[in-house]
N, C-alpha and C positions, 0 to 999 in steps of 0.2 A: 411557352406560347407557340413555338415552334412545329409543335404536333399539331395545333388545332387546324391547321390550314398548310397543304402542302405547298401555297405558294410563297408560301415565308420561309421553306427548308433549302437552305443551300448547302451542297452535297461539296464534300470535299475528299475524295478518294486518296484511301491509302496505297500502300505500294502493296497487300496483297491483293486487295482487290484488281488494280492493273495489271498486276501480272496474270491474272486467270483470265483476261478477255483472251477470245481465240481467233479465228478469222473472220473478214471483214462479211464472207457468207453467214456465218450464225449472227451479225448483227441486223440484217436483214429479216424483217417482220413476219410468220407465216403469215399464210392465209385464216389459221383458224386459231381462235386464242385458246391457246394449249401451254402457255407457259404459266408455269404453277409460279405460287406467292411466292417459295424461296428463291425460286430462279430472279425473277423481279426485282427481289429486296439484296441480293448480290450487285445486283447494278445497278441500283439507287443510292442503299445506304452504307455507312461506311462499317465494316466488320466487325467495330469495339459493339456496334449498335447489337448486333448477332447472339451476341456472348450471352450465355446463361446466369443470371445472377446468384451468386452463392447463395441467396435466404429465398430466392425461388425453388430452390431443392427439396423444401419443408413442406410447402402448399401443393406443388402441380410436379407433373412430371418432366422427364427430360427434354421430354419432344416438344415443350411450348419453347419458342426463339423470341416471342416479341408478346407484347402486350397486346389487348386485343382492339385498342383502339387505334393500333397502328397497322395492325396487320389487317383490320377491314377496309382501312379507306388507303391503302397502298395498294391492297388487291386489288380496287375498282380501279384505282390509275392504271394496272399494271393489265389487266384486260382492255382499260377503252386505247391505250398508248400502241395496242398492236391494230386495233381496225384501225388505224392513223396512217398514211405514208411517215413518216416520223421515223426516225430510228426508235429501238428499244433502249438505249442509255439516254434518257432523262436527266437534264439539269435543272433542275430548279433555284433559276437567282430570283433574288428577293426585286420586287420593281417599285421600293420605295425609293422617292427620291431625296435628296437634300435639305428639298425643302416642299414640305408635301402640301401649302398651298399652290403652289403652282403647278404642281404633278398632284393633281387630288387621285385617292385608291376609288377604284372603282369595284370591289371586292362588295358592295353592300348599299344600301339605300343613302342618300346624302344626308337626311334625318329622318328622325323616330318616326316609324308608324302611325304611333300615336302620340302626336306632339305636345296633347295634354297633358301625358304622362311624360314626366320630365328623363327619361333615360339618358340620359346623358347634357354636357352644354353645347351650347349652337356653338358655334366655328366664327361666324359674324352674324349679326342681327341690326337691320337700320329702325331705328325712333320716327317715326315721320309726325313732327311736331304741327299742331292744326291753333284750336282754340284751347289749349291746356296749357299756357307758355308759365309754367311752374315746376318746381323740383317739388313742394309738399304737398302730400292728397297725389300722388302720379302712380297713378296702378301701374301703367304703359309702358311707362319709364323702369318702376325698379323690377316689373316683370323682367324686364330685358337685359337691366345688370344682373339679375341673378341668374338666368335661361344662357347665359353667351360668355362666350371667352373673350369678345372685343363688341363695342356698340358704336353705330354712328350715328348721333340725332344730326336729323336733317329739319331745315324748316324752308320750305318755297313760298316764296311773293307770286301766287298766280296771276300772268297779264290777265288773266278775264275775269279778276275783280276788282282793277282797275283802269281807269280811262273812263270814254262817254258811255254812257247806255243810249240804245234806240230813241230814247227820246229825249237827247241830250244832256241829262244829267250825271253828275259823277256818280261812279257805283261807291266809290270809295270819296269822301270827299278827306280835306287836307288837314282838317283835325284829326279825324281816325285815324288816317295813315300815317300821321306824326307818333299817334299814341301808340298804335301796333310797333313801327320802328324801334319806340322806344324799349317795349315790352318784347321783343326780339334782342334786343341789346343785353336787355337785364338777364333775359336769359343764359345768354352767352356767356357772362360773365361769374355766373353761377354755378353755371358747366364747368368753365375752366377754373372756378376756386377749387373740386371737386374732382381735378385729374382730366376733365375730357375736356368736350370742346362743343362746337356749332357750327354745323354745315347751313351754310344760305345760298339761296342760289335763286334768282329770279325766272322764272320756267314752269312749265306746266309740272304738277306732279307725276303723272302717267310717264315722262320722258325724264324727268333730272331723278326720281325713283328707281326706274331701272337702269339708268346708265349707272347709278352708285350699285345696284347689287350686283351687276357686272361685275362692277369695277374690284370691290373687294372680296367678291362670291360668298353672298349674305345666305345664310338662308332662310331668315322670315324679316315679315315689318312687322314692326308693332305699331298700332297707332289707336286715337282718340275715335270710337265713333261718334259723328253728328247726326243733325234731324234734316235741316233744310231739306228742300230739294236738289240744289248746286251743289253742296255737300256730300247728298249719300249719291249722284250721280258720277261726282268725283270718286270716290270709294270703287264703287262699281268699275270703274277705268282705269283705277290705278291696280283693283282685283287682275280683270282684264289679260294685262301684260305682265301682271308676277304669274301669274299662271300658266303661261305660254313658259314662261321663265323655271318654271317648277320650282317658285319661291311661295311660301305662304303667307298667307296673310292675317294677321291676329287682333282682331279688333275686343277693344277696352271702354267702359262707358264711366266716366266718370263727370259729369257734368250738371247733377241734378244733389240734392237732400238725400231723396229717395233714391236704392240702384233699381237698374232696368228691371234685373233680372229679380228683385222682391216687391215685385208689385202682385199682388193675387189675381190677378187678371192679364190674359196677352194683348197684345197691344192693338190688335184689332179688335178687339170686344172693349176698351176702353169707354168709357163714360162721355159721351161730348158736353156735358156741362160740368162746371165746379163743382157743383153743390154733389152731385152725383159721385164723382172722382173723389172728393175729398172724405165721402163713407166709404170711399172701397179700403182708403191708404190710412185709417183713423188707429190701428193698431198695430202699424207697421215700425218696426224701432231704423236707427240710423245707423248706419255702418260705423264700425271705426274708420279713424284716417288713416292713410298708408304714408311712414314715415320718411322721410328723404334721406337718402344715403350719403352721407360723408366722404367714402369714396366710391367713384363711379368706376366702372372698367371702363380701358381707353381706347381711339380709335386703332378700327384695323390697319395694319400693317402694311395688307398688301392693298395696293390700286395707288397707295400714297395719293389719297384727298387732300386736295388743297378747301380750308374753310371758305374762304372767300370774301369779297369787301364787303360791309350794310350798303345795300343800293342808299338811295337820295329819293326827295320826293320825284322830283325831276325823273328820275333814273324807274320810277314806277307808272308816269303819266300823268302824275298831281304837280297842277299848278299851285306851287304855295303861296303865290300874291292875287291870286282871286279871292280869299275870304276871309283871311288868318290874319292877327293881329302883328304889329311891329315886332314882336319878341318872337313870333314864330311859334308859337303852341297857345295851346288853352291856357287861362291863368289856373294852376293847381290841380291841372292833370298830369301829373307826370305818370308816364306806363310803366309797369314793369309790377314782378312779384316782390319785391324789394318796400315798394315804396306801399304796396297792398297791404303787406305786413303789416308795417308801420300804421297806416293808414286803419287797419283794427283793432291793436293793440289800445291805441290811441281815444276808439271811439269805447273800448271794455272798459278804459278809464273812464271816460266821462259819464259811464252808465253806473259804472261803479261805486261814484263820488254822488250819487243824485239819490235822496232821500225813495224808500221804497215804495211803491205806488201802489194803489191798490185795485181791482178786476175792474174796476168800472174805467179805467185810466188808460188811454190807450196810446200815449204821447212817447215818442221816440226821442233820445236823448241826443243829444249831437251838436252841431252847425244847422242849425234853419230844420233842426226836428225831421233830421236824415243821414245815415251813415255814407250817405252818397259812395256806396262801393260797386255800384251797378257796373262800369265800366269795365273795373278789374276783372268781374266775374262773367261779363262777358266774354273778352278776349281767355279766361282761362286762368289769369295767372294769380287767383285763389278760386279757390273751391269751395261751395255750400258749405259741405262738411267739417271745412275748417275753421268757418265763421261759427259755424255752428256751437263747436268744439269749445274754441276761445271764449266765445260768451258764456257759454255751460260752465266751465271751470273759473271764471274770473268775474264774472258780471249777472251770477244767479239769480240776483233777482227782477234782471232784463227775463231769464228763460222763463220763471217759475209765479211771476209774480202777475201782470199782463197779461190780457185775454181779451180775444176781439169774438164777439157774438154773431152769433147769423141771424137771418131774419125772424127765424122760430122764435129766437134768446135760448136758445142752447148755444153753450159753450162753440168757440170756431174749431182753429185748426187743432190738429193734435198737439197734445200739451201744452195747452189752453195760453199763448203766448202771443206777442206781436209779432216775434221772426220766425217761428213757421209758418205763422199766416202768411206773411212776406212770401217767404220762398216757396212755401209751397202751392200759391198760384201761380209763381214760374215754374216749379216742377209740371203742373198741369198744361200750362202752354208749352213748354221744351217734348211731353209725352204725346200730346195735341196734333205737336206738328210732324212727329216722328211717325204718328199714326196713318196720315195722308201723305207722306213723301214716300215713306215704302216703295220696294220694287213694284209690289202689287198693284200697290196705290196708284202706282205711277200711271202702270200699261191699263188699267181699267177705268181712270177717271176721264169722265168727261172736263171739254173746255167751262170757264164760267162762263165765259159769251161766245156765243155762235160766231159772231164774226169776228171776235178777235182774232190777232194775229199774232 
């Protein structure tokens, strides 16, 4: 490897070579570059380099001394090193250091090109955790242990989604924020079954983002994209300042049945009614799930990140004796993707156990005739596709058997069930909303009311 870059050749002269220098005049550079290659390559390299190879006798003549990809790009040094004040005896030390995240080579781009094309692993890469707070179904996630040689998830508690809003009420009230806490916990603890770990850190993401890729000299985030408008505005700001940073940014959609990116139509030509949406998506199949990894790669080395403590409700701006009960949570919401699990498995069974119903039947099996798993899949910490998944494999004749009609009596949603219908008029409103928060969206729409403020 040596040859391919003369800044990696360190030149170790022998004793004939040093003996042939002459006076301290013919070290001095002419004016015009007239010193031919061998003169050059005498006081460069070292004279075993010179030597004619005994099986080069058979192919070439006597007068080739070096190969020819040494003898072209020595020549160019050895022409541009005389227009130089420079002496003409070149050394070339190698200027790696000990430890080359700290001294990084500056010999070439910090990453690929083209970062789609995976040419090699990232150096560090941080997870910036949002509404996904799950290890199965995590494109984001195991993009990033595969793409990197060290990951850092991070997850931020941003002050401006909680405390008062303008008109006095919580943004965040104190069951949610117990339940996110809690579903940040379970995270953590899943990470670090798994080799890694969880960065938290209460802060805007725009600022506790790039001070982490600073810190470790990441070179991309990965993260979850959203719809909101708070959301993709976030995005946009945390773009912002990796970009100033010359960090990329790599956004992952995983949040819906349906991906973004298989829907027949762009998201500004989208349908604004169901009925309309639901023929565009009627032959659309479902992705598989992306399976969580066992072991994770670990955090980086250098910056030495400290994880940091779970804030407290307090520690967020939620009063927890304004609304919440003595025990301090909801009865039977516990957060996390732990208990989501559970909490489906759970519901396969009882769908499972229940005689099979037939197309006219549109009764959900459960507690109170609901899998009540809306929370979970709010915050993230399971995914459509894995509900999906588990029911298909376990509880078939919940997928296959049920069918909910539209007004016509034609058949509803695609494959003719009660949980795509389900989800898939969240898919419609999750696509709905993504469609008006747009960049576009954003700078072209008018206020609803004139005088609003």
């Amino acid at each position: 490897m040596a040859s391919s870059h003369p800044k990696f050749v360190d030149t170790q002269e022998d004793s004939s070579s040093s003996s042939s220098s002459s006076s301290p005049q013919e070290q001095l550079p002419p004016p015009f570059a007239t010193l031919s290659i061998s003169q050059s390559l005498s006081t460069v390299l070292p004279s075993h380099f010179l030597r004619q190879p005994k099986s080069a006798s058979l192919f070439s003549s006597p007068s080739v001394r070096l190969p020819p990809t040494q003898a072209s790009s020595l020549s160019h040094l050895s022409l541009s090193s005389v227009s130089s004040p420079t002496p003409s005896r070149i050394s070339f030390r190698s200027t790696i250091s000990a430890n080359p995240l700290q001294s990084p080579l500056t010999l070439g781009p910090h990453r690929p090109l083209d970062p789609s094309g995976a040419a090699g692993l990232r150096r560090a890469a941080i997870v910036w955790f949002r509404n996904d707070l799950r290890l199965h179904d995590n494109e984001c996630l195991a993009s990033a242990n595969n793409e990197s040689m060290s990951v850092l998830p991070v997850y931020c508690f941003d002050p401006r989604d909680y405390g008062k809003s303008s008109s006095g009420f919580d943004k965040t009230g104190p069951f949610r924020a117990s339940f996110v806490l809690e579903s940040v916990s379970d995270l953590r603890r899943n990470l670090q079954a798994r080799g890694s770990d969880l960065v938290v850190r209460v802060g805007k993401p725009e600022e506790v983002l790039v001070e982490m890729a600073k810190a470790i000299g990441a070179d991309a985030v990965y993260a979850h994209s959203e719809v909101s408008r708070d959301e993709v505005r976030a995005e946009d700001r945390v773009g912002a300042v990796m970009k100033e940073e010359g960090v990329e940014m790599k956004y992952f959609w995983g949040s819906t049945l349906f991906h973004f990116d298989d829907l027949p139509f762009k998201v500004e030509d989208m349908p604004t009614n169901y009925g309309g949406f639901r023929e565009k998506v009627q032959g659309l199949e479902v992705r598989k799930t992306v399976a969580a990894s066992d072991n994770l790669k670990g955090l980086p080395k250098r910056g030495d990140v400290e994880p940091g403590e779970m804030p407290t409700l307090l520690d967020l701006g939620v009063n927890p004796s304004a609304s919440m009960a003595q025990d301090g949570k909801a009865a039977s919401m516990v957060g996390g993707e732990t208990e989501a699990m559970q909490r489906l498995k759970k519901f396969a069974a009882e769908c499972q156990a229940q005689p099979n119903k037939g197309p006219s039947e549109n009764n959900v099996y459960g507690a109170n005739f609901s899998c009540k798993i809306s929370p979970w899949l709010t915050n993230g910490c399971i995914s459509p596709r894995v509900m999906f998944e588990e029911l298909k494999s376990t509880a078939a004749n919940v997928i296959s058997a049920s069918s909910k009609k539209g007004d016509d009596g034609s058949s509803g949603a695609p494959g003719s069930n009660w949980l795509m219908y389900e989800l898939l008029w969240r898919d419609f409103f999750r696509f709905i909303t993504r469609k008006y928060s747009s960049a576009t969206s954003l700078a072209n729409s008018a206020p609803v009311c004139a005088g609003a403020v």
